[in-house]
N, C-alpha and C positions, 0 to 999 in steps of 0.2 A: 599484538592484541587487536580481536576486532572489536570496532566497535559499529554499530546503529543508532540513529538518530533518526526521530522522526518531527515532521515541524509543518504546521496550517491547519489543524486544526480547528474548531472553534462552532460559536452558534449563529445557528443562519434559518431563517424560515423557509418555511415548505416552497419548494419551487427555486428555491439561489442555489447559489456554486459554491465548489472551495477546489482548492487544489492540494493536494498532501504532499507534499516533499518528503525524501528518505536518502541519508547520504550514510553510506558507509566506508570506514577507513580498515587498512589493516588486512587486505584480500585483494587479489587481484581482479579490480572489478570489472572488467570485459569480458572476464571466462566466468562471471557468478552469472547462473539464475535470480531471478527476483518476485519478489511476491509479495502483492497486500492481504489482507488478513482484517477480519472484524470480530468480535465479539461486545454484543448486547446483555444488558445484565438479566441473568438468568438463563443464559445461553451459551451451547459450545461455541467455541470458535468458527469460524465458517472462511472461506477460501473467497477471495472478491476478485481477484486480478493478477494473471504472472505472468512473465516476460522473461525467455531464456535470453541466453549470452548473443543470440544472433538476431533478436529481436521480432520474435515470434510472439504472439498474444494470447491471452483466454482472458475471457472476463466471463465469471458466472452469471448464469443465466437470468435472473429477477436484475441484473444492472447493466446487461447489455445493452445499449444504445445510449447508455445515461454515462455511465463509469468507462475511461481509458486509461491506460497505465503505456506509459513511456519511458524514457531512461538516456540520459546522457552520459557517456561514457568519460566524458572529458571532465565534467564534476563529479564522477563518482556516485552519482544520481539517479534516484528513479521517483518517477513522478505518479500521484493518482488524481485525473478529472474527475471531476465528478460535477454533473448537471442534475438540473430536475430533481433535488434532494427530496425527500419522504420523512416525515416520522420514523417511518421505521427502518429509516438508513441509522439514527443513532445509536453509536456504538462506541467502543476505541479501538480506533486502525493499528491494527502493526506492520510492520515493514517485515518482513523476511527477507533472509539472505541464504543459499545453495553456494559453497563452492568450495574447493582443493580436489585435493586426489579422492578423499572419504567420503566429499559431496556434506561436509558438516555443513548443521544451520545455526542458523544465530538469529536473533529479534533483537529489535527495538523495544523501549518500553509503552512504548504506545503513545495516540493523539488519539483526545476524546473529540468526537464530533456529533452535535446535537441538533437536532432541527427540529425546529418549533411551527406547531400546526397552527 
């Protein structure tokens, strides 16, 4: 069974940090893709940061330079920076997970993260 966990979330004013942790069991995690994910209320989902199995990057555009996603392999773990928060970074982060032969995904239930102007 897989499971997703996501954890650090929380409220931080305009201009501080957080770091999101995301550990997933249940998958062979060296060979998953990985990905964070946001959604704002009243808003689709939107793609913030992935990171394949061999540790190649993207971070969407409006968070480049501010948001990095990393990943240890030895915890199971994938990590999202994030600097320089905005108002309208708040959201809740999901974790995504890529991986088997099917390439199934799987989520997390999310980390609400707020930043106050």
């Amino acid at each position: 069974q897989v499971q997703v966990v996501e954890s650090g979330g929380g409220l931080v004013q305009a201009g501080g940090s957080l770091r999101l942790s995301c550990v997933a069991s249940g998958i062979i995690f060296g060979r998953a893709d990985m990905g964070w994910y946001r959604q704002a209320p009243g808003k689709q989902r939107e793609l913030v940061a992935f990171i394949d199995s061999g540790g190649n990057t993207n971070v969407a555009g409006s968070m480049k330079g501010r948001f990095a996603i990393s990943r240890d392999n030895t915890k199971n773990s994938v990590y999202l920076q994030m600097i320089s928060l905005k108002p309208e970074d708040t959201a809740v982060y999901y974790c995504n997970v890529r991986s088997g032969i099917s390439y199934s995904e799987y989520w997390g239930q999310g980390t609400q993260v707020t930043v106050s102007s």
